[in-house]
mmJSON file of the N, C-alpha and C atoms, coordinates in Angstrom:
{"data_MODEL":{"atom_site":{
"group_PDB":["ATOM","ATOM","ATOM","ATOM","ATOM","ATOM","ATOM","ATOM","ATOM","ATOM","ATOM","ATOM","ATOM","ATOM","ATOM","ATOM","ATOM","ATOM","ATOM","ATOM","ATOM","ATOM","ATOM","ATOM","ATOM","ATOM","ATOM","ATOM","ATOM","ATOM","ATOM","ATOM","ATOM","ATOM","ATOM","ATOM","ATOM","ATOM","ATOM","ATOM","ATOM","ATOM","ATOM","ATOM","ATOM","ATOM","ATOM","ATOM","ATOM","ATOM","ATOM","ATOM","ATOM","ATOM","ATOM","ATOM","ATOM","ATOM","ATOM","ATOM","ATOM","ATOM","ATOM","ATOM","ATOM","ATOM","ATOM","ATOM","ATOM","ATOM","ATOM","ATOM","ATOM","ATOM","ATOM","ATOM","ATOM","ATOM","ATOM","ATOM","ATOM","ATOM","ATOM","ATOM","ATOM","ATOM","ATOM","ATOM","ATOM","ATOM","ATOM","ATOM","ATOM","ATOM","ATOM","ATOM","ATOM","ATOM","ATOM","ATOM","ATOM","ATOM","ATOM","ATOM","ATOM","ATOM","ATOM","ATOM","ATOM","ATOM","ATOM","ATOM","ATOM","ATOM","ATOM","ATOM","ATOM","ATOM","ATOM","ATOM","ATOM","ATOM","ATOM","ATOM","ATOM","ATOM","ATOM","ATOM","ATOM","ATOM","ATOM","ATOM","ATOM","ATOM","ATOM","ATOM","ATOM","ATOM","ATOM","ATOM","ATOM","ATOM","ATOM","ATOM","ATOM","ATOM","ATOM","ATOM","ATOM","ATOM","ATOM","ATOM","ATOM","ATOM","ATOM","ATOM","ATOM","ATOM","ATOM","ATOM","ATOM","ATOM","ATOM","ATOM","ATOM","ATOM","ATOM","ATOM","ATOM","ATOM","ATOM","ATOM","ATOM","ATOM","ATOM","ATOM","ATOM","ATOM","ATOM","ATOM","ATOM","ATOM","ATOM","ATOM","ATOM","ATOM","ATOM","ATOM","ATOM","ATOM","ATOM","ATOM","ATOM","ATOM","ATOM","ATOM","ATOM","ATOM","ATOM","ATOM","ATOM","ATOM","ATOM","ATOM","ATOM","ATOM","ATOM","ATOM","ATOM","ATOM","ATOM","ATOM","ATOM","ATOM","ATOM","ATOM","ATOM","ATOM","ATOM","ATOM","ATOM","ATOM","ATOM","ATOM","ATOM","ATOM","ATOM","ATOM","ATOM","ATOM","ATOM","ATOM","ATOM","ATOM"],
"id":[1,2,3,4,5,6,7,8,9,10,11,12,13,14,15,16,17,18,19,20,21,22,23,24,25,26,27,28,29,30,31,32,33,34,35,36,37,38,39,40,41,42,43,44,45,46,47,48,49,50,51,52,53,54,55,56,57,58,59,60,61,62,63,64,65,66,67,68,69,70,71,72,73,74,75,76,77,78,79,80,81,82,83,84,85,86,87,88,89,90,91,92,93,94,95,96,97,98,99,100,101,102,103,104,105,106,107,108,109,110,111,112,113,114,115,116,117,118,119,120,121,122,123,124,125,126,127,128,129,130,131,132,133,134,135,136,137,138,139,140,141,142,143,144,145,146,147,148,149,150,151,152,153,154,155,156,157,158,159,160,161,162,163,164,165,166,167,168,169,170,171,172,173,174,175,176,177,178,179,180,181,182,183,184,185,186,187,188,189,190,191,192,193,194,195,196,197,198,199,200,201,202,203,204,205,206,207,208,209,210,211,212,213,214,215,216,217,218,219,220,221,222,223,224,225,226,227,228,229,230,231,232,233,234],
"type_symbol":["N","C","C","N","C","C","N","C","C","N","C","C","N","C","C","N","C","C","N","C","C","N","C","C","N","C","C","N","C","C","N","C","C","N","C","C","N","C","C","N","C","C","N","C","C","N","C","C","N","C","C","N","C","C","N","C","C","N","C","C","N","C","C","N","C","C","N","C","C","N","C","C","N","C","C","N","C","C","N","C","C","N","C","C","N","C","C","N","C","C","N","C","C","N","C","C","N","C","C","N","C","C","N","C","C","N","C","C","N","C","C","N","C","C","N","C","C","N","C","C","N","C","C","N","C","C","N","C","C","N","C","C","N","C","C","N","C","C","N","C","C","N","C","C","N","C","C","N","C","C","N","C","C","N","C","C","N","C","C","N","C","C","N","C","C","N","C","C","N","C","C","N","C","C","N","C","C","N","C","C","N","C","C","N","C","C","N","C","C","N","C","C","N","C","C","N","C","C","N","C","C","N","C","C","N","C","C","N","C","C","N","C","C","N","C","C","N","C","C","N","C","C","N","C","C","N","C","C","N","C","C","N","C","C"],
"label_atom_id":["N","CA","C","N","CA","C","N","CA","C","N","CA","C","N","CA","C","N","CA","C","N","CA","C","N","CA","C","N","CA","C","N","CA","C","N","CA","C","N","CA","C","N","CA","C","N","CA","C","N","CA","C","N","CA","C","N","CA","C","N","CA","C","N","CA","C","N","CA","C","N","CA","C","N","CA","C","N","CA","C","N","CA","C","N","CA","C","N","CA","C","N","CA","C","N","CA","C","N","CA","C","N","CA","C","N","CA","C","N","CA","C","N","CA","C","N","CA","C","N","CA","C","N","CA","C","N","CA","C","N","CA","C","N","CA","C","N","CA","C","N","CA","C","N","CA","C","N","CA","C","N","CA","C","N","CA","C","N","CA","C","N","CA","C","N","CA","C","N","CA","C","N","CA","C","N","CA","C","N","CA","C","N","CA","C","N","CA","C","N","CA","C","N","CA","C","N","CA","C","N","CA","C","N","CA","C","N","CA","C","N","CA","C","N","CA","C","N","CA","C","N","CA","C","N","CA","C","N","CA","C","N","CA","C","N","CA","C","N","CA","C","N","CA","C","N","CA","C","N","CA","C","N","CA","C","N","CA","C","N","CA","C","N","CA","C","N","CA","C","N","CA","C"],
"label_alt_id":[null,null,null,null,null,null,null,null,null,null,null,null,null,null,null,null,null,null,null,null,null,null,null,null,null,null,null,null,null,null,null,null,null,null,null,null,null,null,null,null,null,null,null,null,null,null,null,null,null,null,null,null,null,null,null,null,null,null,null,null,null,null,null,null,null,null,null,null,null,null,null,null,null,null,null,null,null,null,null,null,null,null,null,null,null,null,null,null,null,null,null,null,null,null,null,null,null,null,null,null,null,null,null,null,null,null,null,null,null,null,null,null,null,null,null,null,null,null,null,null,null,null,null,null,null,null,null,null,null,null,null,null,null,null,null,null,null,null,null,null,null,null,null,null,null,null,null,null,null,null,null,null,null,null,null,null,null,null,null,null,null,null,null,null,null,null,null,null,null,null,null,null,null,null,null,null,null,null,null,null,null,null,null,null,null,null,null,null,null,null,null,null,null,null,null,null,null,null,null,null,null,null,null,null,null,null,null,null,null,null,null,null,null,null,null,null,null,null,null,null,null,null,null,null,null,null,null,null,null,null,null,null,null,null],
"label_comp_id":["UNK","UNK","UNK","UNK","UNK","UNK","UNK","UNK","UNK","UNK","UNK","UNK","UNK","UNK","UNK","UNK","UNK","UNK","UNK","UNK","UNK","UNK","UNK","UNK","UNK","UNK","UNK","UNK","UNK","UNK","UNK","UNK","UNK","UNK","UNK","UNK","UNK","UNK","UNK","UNK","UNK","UNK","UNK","UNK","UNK","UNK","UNK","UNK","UNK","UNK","UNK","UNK","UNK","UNK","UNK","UNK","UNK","UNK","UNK","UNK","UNK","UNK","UNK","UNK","UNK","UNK","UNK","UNK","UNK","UNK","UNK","UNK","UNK","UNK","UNK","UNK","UNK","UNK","UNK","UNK","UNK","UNK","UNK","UNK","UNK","UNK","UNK","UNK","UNK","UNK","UNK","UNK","UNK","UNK","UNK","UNK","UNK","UNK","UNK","UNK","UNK","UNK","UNK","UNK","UNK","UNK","UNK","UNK","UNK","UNK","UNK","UNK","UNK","UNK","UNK","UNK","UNK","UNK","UNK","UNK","UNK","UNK","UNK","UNK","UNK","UNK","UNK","UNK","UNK","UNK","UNK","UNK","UNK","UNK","UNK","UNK","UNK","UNK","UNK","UNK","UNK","UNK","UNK","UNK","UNK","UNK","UNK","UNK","UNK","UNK","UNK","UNK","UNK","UNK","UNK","UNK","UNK","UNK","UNK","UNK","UNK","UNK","UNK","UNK","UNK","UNK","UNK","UNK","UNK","UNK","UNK","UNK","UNK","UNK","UNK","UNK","UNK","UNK","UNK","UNK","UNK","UNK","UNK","UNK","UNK","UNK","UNK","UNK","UNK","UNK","UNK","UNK","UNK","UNK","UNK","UNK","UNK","UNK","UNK","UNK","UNK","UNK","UNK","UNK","UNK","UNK","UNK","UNK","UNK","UNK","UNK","UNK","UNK","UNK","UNK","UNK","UNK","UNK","UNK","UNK","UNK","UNK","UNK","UNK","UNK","UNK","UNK","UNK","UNK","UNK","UNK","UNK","UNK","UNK"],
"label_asym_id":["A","A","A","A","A","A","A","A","A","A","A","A","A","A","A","A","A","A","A","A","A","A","A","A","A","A","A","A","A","A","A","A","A","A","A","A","A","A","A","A","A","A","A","A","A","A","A","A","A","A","A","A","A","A","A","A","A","A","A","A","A","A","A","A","A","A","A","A","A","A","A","A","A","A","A","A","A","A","A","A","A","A","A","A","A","A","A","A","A","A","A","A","A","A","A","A","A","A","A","A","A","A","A","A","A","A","A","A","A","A","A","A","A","A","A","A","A","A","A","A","A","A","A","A","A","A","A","A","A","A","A","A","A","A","A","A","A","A","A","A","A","A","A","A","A","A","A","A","A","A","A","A","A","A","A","A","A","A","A","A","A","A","A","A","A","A","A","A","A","A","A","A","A","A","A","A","A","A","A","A","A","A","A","A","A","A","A","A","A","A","A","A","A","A","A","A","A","A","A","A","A","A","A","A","A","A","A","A","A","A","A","A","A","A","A","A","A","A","A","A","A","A","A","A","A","A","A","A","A","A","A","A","A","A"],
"label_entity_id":["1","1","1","1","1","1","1","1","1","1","1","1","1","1","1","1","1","1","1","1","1","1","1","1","1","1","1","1","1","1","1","1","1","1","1","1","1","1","1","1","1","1","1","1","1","1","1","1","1","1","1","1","1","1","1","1","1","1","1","1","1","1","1","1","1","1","1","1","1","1","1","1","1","1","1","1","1","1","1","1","1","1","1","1","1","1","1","1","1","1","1","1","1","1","1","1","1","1","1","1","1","1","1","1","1","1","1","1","1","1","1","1","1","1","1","1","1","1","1","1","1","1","1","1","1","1","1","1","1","1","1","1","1","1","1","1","1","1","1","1","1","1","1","1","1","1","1","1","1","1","1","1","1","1","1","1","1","1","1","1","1","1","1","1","1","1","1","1","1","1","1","1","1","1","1","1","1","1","1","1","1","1","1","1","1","1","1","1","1","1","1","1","1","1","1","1","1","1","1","1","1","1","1","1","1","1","1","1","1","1","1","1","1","1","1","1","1","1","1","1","1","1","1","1","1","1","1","1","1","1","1","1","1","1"],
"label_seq_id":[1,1,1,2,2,2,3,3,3,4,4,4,5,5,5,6,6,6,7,7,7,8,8,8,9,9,9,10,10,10,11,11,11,12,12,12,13,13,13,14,14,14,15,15,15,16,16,16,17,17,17,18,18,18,19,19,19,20,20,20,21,21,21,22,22,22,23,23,23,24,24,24,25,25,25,26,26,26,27,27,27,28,28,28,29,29,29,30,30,30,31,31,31,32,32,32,33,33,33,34,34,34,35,35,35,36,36,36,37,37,37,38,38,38,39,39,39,40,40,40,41,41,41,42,42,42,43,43,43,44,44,44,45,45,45,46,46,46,47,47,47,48,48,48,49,49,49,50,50,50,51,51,51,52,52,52,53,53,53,54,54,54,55,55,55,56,56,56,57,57,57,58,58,58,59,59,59,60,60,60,61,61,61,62,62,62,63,63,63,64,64,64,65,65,65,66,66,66,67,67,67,68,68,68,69,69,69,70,70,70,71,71,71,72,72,72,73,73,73,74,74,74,75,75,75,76,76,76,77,77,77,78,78,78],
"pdbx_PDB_ins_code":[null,null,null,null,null,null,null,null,null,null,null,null,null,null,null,null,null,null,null,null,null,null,null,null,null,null,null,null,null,null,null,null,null,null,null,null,null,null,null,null,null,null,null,null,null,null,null,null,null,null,null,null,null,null,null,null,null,null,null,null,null,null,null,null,null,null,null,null,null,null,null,null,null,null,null,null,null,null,null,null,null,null,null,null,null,null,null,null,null,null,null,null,null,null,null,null,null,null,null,null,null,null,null,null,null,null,null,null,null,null,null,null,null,null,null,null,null,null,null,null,null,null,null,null,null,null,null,null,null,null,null,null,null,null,null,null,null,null,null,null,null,null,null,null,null,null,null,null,null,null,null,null,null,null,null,null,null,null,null,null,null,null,null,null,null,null,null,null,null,null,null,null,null,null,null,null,null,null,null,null,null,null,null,null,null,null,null,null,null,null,null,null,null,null,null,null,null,null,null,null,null,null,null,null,null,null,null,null,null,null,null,null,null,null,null,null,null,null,null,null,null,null,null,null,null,null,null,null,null,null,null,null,null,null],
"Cartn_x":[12.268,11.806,12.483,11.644,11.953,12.204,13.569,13.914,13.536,12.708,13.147,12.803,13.897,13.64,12.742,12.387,11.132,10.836,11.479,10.937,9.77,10.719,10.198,9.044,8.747,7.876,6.646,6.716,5.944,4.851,6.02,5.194,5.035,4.943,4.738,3.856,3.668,2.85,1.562,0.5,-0.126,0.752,1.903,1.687,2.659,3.235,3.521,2.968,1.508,0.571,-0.595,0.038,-0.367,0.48,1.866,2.436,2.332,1.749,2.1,0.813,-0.464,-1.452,-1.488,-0.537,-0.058,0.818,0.899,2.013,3.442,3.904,5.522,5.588,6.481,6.92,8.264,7.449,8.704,8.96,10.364,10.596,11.489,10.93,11.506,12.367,13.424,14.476,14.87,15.746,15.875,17.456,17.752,19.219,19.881,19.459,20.183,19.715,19.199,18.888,17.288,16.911,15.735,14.945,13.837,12.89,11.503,10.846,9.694,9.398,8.236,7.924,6.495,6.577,4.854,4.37,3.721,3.109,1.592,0.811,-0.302,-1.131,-2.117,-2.793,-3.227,-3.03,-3.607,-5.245,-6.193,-7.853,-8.234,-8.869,-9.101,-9.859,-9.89,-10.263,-11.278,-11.891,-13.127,-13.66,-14.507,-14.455,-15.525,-14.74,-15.197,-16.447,-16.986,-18.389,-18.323,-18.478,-18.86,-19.979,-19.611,-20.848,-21.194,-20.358,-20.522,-21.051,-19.64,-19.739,-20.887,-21.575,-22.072,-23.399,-23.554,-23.75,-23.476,-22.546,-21.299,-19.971,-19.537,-18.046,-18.978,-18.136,-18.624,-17.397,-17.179,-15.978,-16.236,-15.473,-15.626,-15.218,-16.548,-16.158,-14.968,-13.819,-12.611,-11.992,-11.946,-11.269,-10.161,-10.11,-8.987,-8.395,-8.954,-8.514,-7.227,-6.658,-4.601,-4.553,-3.487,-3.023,-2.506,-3.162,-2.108,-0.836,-0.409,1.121,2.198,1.747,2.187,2.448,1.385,1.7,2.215,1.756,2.896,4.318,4.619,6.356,6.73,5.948,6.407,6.66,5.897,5.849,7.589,7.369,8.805,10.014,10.277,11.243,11.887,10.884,11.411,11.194],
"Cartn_y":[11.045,12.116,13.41,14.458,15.928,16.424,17.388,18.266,19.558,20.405,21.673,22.696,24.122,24.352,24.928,25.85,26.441,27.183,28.202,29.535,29.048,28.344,27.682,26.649,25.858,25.052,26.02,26.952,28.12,28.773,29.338,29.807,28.904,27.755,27.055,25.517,26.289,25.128,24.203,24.963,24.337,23.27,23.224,22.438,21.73,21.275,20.411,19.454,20.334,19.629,18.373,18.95,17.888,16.74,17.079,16.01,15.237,15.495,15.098,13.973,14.277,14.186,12.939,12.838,11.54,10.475,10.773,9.438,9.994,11.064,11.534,12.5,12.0,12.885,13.659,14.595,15.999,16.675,16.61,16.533,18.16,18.727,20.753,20.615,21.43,21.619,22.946,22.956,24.181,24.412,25.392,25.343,24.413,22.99,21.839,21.329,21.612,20.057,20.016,18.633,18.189,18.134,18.882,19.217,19.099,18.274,17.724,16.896,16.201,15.572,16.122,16.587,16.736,15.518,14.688,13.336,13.313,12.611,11.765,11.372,11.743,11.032,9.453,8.534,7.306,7.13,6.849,6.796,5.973,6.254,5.712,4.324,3.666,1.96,1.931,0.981,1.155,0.127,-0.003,-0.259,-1.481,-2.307,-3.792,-3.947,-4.735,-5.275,-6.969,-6.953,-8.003,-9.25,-10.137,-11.354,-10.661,-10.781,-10.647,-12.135,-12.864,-14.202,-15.256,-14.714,-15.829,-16.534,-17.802,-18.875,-19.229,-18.515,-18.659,-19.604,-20.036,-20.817,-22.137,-23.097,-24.303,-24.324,-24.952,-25.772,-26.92,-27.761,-29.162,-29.601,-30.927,-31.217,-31.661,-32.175,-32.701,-32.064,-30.654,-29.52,-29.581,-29.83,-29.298,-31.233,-32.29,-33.469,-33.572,-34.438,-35.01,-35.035,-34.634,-34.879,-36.407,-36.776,-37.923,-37.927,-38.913,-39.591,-39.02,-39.162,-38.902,-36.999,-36.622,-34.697,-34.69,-34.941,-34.254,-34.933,-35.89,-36.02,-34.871,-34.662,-33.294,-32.255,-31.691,-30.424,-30.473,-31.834,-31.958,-32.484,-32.238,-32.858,-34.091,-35.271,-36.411,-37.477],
"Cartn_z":[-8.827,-7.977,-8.387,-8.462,-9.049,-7.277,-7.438,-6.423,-7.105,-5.995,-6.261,-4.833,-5.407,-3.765,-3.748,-2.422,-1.977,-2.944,-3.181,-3.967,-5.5,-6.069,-7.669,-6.95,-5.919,-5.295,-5.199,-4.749,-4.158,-5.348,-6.606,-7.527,-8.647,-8.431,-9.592,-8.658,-7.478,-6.927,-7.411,-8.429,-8.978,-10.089,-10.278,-11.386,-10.659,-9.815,-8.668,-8.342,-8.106,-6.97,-8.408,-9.689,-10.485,-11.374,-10.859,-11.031,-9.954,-8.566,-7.78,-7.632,-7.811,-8.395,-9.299,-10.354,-11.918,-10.926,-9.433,-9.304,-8.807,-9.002,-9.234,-7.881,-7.022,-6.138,-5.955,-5.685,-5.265,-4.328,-3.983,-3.165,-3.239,-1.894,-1.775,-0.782,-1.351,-0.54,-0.004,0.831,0.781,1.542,0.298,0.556,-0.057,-0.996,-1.739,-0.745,0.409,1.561,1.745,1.189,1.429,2.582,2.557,3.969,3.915,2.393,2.712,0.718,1.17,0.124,-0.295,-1.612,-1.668,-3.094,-2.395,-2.744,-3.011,-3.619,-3.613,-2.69,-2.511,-1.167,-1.11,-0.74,-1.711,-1.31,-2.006,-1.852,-0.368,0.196,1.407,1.296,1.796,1.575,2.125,1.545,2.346,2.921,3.774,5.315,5.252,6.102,6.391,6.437,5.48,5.454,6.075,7.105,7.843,7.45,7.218,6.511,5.497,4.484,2.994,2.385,2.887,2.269,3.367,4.061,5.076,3.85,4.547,3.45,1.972,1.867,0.249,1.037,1.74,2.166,3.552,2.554,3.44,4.453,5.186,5.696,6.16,5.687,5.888,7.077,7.733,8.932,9.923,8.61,9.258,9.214,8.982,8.466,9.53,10.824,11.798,11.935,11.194,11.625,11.64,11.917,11.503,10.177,9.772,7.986,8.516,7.061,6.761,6.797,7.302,7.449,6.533,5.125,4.267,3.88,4.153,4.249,5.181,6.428,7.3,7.757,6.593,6.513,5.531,4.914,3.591,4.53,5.527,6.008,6.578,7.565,8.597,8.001,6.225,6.002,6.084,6.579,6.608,4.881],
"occupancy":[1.0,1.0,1.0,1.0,1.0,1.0,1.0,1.0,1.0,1.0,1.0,1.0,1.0,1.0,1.0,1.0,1.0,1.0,1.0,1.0,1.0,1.0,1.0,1.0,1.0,1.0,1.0,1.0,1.0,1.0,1.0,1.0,1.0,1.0,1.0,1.0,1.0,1.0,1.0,1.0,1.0,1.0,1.0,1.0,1.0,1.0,1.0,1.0,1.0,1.0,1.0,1.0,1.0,1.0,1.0,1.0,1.0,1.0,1.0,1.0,1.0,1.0,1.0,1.0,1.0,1.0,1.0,1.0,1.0,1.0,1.0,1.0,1.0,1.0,1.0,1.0,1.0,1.0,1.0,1.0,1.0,1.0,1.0,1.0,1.0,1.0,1.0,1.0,1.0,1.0,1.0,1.0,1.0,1.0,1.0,1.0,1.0,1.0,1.0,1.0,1.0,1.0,1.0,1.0,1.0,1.0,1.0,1.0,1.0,1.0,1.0,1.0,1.0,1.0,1.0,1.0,1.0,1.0,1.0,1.0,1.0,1.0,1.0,1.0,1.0,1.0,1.0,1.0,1.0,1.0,1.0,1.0,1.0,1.0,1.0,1.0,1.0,1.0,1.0,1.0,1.0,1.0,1.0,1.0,1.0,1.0,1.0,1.0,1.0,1.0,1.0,1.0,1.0,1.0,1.0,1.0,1.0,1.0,1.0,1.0,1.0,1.0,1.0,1.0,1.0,1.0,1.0,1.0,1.0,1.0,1.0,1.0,1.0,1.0,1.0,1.0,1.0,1.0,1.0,1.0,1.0,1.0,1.0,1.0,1.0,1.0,1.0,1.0,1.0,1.0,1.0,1.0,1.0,1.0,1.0,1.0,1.0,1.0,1.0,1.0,1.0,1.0,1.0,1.0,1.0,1.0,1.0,1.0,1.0,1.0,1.0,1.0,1.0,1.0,1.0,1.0,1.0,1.0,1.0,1.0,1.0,1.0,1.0,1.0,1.0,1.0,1.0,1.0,1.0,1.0,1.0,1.0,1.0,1.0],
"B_iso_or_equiv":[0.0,0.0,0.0,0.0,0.0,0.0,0.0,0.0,0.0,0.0,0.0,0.0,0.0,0.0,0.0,0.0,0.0,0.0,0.0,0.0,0.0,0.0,0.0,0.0,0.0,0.0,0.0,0.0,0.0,0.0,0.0,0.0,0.0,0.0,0.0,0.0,0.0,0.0,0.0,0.0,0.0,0.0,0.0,0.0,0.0,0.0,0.0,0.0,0.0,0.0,0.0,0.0,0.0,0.0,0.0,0.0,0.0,0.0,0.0,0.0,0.0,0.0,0.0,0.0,0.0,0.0,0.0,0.0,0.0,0.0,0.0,0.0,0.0,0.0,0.0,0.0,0.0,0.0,0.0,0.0,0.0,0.0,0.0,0.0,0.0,0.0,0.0,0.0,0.0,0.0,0.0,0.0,0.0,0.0,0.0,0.0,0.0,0.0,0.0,0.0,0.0,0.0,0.0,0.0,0.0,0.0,0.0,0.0,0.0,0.0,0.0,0.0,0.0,0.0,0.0,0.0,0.0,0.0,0.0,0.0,0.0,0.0,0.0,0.0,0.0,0.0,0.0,0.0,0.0,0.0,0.0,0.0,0.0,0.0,0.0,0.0,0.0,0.0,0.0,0.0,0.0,0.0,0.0,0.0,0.0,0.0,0.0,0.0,0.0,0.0,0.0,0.0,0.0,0.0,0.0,0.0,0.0,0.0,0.0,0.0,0.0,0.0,0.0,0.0,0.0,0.0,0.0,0.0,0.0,0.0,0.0,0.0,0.0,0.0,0.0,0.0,0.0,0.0,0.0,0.0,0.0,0.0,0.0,0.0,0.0,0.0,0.0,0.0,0.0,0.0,0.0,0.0,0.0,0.0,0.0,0.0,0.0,0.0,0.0,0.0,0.0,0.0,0.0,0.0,0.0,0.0,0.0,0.0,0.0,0.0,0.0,0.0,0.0,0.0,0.0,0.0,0.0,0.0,0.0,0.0,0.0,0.0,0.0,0.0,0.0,0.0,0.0,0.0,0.0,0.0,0.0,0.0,0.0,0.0],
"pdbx_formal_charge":[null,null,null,null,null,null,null,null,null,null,null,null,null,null,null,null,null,null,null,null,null,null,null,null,null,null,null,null,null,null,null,null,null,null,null,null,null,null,null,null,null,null,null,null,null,null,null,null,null,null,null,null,null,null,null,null,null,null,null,null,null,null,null,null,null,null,null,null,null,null,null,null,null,null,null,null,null,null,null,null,null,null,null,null,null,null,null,null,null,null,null,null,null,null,null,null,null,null,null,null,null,null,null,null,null,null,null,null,null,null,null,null,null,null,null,null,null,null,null,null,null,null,null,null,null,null,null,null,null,null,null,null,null,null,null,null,null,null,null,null,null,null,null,null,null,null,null,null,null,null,null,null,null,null,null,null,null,null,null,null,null,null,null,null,null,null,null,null,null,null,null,null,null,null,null,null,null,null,null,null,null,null,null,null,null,null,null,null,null,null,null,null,null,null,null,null,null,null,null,null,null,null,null,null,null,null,null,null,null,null,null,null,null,null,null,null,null,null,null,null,null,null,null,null,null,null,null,null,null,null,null,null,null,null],
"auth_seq_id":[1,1,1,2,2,2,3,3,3,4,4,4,5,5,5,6,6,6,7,7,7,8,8,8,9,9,9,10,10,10,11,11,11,12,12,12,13,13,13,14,14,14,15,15,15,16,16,16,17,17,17,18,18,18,19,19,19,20,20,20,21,21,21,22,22,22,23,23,23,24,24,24,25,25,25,26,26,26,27,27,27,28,28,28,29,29,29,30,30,30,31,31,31,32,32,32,33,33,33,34,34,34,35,35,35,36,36,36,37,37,37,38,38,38,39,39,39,40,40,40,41,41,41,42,42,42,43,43,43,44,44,44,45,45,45,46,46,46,47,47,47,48,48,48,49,49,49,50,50,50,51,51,51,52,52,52,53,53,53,54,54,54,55,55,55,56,56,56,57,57,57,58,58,58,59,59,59,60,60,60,61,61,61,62,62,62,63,63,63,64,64,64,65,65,65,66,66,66,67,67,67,68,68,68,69,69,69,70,70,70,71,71,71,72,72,72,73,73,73,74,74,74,75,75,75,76,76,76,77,77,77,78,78,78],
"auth_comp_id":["UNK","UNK","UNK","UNK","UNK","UNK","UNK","UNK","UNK","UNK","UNK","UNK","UNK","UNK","UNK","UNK","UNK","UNK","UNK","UNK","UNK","UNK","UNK","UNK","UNK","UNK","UNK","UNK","UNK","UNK","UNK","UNK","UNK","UNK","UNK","UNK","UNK","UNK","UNK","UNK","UNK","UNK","UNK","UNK","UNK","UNK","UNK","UNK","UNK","UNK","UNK","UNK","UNK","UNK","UNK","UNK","UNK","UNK","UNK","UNK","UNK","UNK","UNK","UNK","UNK","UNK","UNK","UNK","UNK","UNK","UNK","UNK","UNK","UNK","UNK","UNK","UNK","UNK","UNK","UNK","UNK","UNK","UNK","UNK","UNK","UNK","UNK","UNK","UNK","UNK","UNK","UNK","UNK","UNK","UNK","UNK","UNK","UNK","UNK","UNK","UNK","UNK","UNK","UNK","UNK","UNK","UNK","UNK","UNK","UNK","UNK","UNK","UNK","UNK","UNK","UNK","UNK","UNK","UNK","UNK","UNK","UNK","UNK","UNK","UNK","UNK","UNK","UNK","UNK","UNK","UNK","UNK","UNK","UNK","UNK","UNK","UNK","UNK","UNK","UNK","UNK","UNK","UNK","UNK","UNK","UNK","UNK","UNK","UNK","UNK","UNK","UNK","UNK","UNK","UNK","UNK","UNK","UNK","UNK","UNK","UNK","UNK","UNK","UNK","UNK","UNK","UNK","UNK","UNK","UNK","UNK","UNK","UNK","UNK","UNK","UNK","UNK","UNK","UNK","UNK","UNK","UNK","UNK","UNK","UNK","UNK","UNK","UNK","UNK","UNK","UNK","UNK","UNK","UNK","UNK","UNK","UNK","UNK","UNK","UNK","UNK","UNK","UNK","UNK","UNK","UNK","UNK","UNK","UNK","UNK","UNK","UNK","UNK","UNK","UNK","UNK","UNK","UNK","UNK","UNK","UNK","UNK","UNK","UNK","UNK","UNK","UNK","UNK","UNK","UNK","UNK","UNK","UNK","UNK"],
"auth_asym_id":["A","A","A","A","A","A","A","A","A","A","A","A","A","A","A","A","A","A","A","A","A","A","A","A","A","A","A","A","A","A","A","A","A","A","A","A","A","A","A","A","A","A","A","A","A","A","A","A","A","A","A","A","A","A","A","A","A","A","A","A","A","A","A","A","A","A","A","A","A","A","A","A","A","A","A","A","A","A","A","A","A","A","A","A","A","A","A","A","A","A","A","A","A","A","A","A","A","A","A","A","A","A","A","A","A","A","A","A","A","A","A","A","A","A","A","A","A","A","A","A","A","A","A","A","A","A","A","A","A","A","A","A","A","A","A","A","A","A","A","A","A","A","A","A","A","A","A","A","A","A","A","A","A","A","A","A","A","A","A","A","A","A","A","A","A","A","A","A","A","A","A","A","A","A","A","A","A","A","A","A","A","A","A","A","A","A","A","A","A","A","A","A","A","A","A","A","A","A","A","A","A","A","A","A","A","A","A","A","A","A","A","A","A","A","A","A","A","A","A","A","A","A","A","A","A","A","A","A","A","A","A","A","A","A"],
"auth_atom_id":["N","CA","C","N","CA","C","N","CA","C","N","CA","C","N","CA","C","N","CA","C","N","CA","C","N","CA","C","N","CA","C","N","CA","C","N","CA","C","N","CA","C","N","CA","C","N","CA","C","N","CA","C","N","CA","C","N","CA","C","N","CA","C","N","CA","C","N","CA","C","N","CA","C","N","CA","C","N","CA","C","N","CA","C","N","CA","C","N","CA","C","N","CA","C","N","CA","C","N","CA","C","N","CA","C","N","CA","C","N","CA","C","N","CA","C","N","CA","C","N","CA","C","N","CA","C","N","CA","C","N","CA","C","N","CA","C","N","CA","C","N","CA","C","N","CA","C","N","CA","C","N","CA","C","N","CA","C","N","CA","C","N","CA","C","N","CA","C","N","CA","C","N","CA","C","N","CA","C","N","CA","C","N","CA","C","N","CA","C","N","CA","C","N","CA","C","N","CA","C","N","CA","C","N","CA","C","N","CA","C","N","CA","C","N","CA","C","N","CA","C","N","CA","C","N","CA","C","N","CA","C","N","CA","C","N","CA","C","N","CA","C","N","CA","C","N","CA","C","N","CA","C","N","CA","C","N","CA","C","N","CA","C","N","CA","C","N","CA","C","N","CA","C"],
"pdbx_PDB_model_num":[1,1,1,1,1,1,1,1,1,1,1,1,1,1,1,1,1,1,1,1,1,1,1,1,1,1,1,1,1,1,1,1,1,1,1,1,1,1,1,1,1,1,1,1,1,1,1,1,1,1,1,1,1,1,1,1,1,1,1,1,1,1,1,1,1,1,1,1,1,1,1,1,1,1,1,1,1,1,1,1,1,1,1,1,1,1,1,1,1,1,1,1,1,1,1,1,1,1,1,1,1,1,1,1,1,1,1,1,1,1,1,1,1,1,1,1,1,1,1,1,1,1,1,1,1,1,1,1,1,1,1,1,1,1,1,1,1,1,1,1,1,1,1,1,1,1,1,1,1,1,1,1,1,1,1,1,1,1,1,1,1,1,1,1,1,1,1,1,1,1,1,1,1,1,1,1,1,1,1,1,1,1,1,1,1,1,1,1,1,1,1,1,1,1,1,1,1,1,1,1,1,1,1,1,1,1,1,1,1,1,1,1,1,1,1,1,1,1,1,1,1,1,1,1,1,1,1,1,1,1,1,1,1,1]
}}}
């Protein structure tokens, strides 16, 4: 992370705002004491599509049955 204070932040803000832009944040100070970060926005995600997968995923009927004897001594350490 690059410090620098206000003044040099100010007139050299375009080329800040494109390192900032590549990943690399910098952080302005003022006075030697840090008072903000200028960062990256990260891309906004995008938004739940509901029954994408409907009739693509089976689940099988015993799906919630008892494990065998044998797995669930594995789970409980015996």
């Amino acid at each position: 992370m690059e410090q620098v204070n206000i003044y040099e932040a100010k007139t050299q803000f375009s080329r800040y705002v494109e390192k900032a832009e590549a990943g690399e944040d910098i952080i302005i100070a003022r006075g030697g004491k840090p008072v903000a970060r200028l960062t990256s926005i990260s891309p906004q995600r995008r938004p739940v599509c509901f029954g994408v997968l409907k009739g693509k995923v089976r689940v099988s009927d015993d799906f919630d049955a008892p494990l065998p004897e044998e797995v669930l001594a594995g789970f409980e350490g015996r």
